[in-house]
DRENTORKE-452037 format. One line per field, with one value per residue (C-alpha): x, y, z negated. Coordinates in steps of 0.2 Angstrom, whole numbers. Last residue first. Layout:
c1 <- X,... .
c2 <- Y,... .
c3 <- Z,... .
END
This chain:
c1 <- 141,129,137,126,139,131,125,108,113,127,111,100,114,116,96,95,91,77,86,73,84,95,102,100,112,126,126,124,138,148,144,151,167,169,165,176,193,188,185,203,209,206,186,181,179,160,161,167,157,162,165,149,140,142,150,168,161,151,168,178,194,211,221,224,207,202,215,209,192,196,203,191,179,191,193,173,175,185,184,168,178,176,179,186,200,204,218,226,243,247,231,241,249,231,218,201,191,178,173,160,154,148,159,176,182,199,198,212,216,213,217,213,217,215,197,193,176,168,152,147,127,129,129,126,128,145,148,143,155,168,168,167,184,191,187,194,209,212,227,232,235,252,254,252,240,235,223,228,216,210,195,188,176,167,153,166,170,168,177,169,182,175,194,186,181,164,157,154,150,145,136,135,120,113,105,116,128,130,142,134,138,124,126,124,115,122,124,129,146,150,146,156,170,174,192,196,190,192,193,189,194,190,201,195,206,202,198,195,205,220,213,224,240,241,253,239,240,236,218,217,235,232,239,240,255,257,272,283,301,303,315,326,328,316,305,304,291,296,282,285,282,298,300,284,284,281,289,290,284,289,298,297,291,293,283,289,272,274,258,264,269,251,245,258,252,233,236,244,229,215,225,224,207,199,184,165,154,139,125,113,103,96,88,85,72,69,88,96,91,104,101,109,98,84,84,81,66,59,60,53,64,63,73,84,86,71,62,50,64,71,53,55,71,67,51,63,71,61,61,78,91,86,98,105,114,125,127,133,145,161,177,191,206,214,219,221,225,206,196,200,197,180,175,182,170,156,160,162,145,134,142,140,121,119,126,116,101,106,110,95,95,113,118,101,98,117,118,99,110,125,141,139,149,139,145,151,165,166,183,182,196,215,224,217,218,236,247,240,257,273,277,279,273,279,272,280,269,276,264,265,250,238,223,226,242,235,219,233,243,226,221,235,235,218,220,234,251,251,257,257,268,264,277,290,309,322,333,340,336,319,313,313,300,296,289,272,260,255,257,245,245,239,221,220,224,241 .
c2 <- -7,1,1,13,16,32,21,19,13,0,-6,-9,-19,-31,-33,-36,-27,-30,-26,-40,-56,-59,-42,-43,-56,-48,-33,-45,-55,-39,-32,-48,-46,-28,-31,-48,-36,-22,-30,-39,-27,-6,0,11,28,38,51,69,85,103,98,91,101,116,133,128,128,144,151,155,158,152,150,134,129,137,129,112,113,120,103,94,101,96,78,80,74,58,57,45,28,31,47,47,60,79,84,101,104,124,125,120,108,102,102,93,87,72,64,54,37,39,26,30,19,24,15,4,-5,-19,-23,-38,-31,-40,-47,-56,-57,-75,-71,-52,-58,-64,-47,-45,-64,-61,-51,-57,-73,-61,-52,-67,-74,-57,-59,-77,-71,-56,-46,-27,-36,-40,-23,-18,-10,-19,-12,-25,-39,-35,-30,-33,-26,-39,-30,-17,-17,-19,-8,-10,-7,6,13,30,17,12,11,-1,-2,-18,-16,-22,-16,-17,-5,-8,7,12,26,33,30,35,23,10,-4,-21,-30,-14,-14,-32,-29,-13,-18,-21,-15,-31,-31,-21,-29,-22,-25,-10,-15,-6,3,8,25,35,27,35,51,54,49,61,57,47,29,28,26,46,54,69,80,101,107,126,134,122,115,101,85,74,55,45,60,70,84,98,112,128,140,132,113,104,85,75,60,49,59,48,56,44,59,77,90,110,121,136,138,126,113,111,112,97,87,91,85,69,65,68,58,42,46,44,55,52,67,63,74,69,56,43,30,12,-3,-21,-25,-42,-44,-33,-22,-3,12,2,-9,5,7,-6,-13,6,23,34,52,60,64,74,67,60,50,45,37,29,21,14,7,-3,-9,-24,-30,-34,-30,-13,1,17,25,39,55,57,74,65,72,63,68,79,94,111,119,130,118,107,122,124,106,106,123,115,98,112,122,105,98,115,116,97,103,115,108,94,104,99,82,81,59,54,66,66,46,46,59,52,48,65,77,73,82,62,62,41,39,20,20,15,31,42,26,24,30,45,56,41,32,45,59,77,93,111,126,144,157,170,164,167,159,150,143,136,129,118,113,108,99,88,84,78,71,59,67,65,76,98,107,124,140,132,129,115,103,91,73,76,64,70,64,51,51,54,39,44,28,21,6,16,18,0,-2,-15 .
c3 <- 37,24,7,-6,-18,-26,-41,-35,-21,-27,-39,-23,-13,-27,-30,-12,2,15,33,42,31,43,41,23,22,31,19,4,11,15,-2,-14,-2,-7,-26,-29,-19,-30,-46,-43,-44,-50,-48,-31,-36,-36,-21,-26,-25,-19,-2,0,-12,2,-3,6,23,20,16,1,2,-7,6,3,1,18,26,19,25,42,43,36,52,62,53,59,76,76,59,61,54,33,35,18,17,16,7,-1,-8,-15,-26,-42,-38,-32,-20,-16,-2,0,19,22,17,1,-6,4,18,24,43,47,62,74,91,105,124,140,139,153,162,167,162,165,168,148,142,125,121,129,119,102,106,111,95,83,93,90,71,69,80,67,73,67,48,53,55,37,24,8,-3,-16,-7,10,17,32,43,57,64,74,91,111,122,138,156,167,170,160,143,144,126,111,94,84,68,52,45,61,73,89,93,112,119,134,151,160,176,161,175,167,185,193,184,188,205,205,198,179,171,161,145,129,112,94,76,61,47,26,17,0,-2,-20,-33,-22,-25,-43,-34,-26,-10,-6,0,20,24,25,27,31,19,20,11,7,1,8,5,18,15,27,32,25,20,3,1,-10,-14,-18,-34,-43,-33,-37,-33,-17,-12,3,18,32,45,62,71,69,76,75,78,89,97,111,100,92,110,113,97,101,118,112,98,113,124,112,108,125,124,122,117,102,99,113,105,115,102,110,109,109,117,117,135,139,154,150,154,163,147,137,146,147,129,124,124,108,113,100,81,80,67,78,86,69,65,82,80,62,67,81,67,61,78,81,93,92,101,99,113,112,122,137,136,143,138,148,138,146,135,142,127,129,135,122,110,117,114,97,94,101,88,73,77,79,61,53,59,52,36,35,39,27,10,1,4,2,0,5,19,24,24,36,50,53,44,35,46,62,77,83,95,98,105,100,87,88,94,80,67,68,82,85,86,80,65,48,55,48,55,52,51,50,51,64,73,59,61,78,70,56,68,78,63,54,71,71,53,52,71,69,64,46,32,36,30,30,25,30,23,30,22,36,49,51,66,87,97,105,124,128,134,151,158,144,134,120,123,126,107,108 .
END
């Protein structure tokens, strides 16, 4: 089980669809894409009727899963959103800054405790080719550049050269992020209902009809959030293949164990690879340690036997350990994996159809955690038909290149994760493989 899950304030389930009923949002998916567009609906025009349909249980899949990294980045940081919308960046990056403030504010505001913590995030170089990259992005902007020393004095691993402070990134529990959104969404008059997945949707006059396992929804507007999971549109599923994101979390550390590794700052650290570990102090000062490892499996197959990988756990522990070998000795007690809905520009695309009366946002590609709000906003300005400075930009406008039928995408996924691993042995140099997916809007970086 995620150790955001095993907690004692894990709600209690909720009520499924069991009849016909009329609305005039429906809203598909109950981790944070739909949550927060039931939660903005409402704000935007309180006597709208939204009902939400989930097909498991409120942040069960990747919203209750991830590291609780809230990024303001909309672009999967900052070097992706040059290459990708160079001449949209500022922007983007003002947008991005303007939508986490905002997120912050509406925590506030509903009263959801979810153990924001303003610290920032911690890049690091665990090689030395990249500590050129750190400093460059330094005088860029993107944060402040500490030396071997200094980064050390943050967090003491000997595997660090070098580290990035940037200040853009608030750390939260997910898990109680996603619950506190469901009960704010509940609060403003949203009707949630678990264990109703949406099955089929097809036009029904000028509505919509979506079909669950044990009821259906007539809706003017539907608003899908289902990111790794198939598309009810067909049409985007060439778009995302799902791609499972592993991680551990130890014992809760005391404060010898604590002090031995220094990180009285607590920020959320990233090391500089092109598959790279992410890891962060959970609010019981236990480490979450994820990442490197993403797998792809054959036939975009989602299921929960997937949510274990013992050769990937094993990988993880080893690279932990050589992180921090003064914490020898430490247990982990949970093992987790999950999707993440990998798209080939690495941040998220929109679109509607029916007509203009079903919108999507998708492709986060594992930094949704943040800027599914944004998408949000996104799809309510779509449905209603408005155009905002949100909807004007070339990244919601534009759609990233799809990934090819199987087996060309199961050959071309595994092809890229051992050029990707290659090139990080090999000073970050990309080869010929790597260089032809950029130049074809493919440019695979973890």
């Amino acid at each position: 089980m995620p150790v955001w899950l095993d907690d004692d304030n894990r709600p209690a389930a909720r009520r499924s669809l069991e009849s016909r009923a009329t609305t005039d949002l429906a809203v598909v998916g109950g981790g944070y894409s739909g949550l927060w567009t039931a939660v903005l609906a409402k704000q935007r025009d309180p006597g709208r009727r939204v009902v939400l349909l989930e097909a498991e249980t409120i942040g069960w899949a990747a919203s209750g899963r991830n590291g609780g990294f809230c990024e303001a980045s909309l672009t999967h940081g900052r070097a992706n959103g040059l290459d990708r919308f160079p001449d949209e960046y500022d922007t983007l990056e003002r947008l991005g800054d303007d939508n986490l403030a905002e997120l912050r504010a509406d925590v506030e505001r509903h009263g959801i405790d979810c153990n924001v913590e303003p610290t920032g995030q911690l890049s690091v170089a665990t090689e030395e080719y990249q500590i050129a990259e750190l400093r460059e992005a330094a005088d860029d902007g993107a944060g402040e550049f500490f030396d071997r020393d200094q980064v050390r004095a943050e967090v003491d691993s000997p595997t660090y050269l070098a580290g990035l402070w940037s200040h853009d990134t608030v750390m939260v529990h997910p898990a109680r992020l996603a619950w506190g959104l469901a009960d704010a969404a509940e609060s403003l008059g949203v009707e949630v209902f678990e264990h109703s997945r949406v099955e089929r949707v097809r036009k029904d006059g000028s509505r919509i009809e979506l079909t669950t396992n044990a009821g259906t929804i007539v809706a003017d507007q539907v608003a899908l959030g289902t990111n790794a999971f198939p598309s009810l549109i067909r049409r985007v599923r060439p778009y995302i293949v799902p791609v499972y994101d592993y991680a551990l979390a130890t014992e809760p550390l005391d404060d010898d164990r604590l002090a031995s590794i220094g990180w009285k700052n607590r920020q959320g650290i990233g090391d500089s690879a092109n598959q790279f570990h992410y890891y962060r102090l959970t609010p019981d000062n236990r480490i979450l340690f994820g990442g490197y490892d993403a797998i792809y499996y054959f036939g975009r197959r989602i299921s929960p036997s997937l949510d274990q990988r013992q050769q990937t756990f094993e990988l993880l522990s080893e690279h932990f350990f050589e992180t921090f070998p003064q914490l020898a000795g430490v247990r982990f007690t949970h093992a987790w994996g999950g999707a993440i809905d990998l798209c080939a520009r690495f941040c998220a695309f929109y679109g509607t159809a029916y007509s203009g009366r079903v919108a999507y946002a998708t492709g986060y590609t594992g930094l949704g955690v943040g800027a599914t709000r944004f998408g949000a906003n996104v799809m309510l300005d779509l449905l209603e038909g408005v155009k905002t400075e949100r909807t004007e930009t070339a990244m919601v406008q534009s759609k990233p290149v799809p990934f090819p039928p199987e087996p060309l995408a199961w050959i071309g996924v595994t092809a890229t994760r051992a050029a990707i691993k290659q090139a990080d042995r090999n000073e970050g140099r990309r080869n010929l493989w790597l260089r032809t997916l950029d130049r074809l809007g493919l440019g695979f970086d973890s």
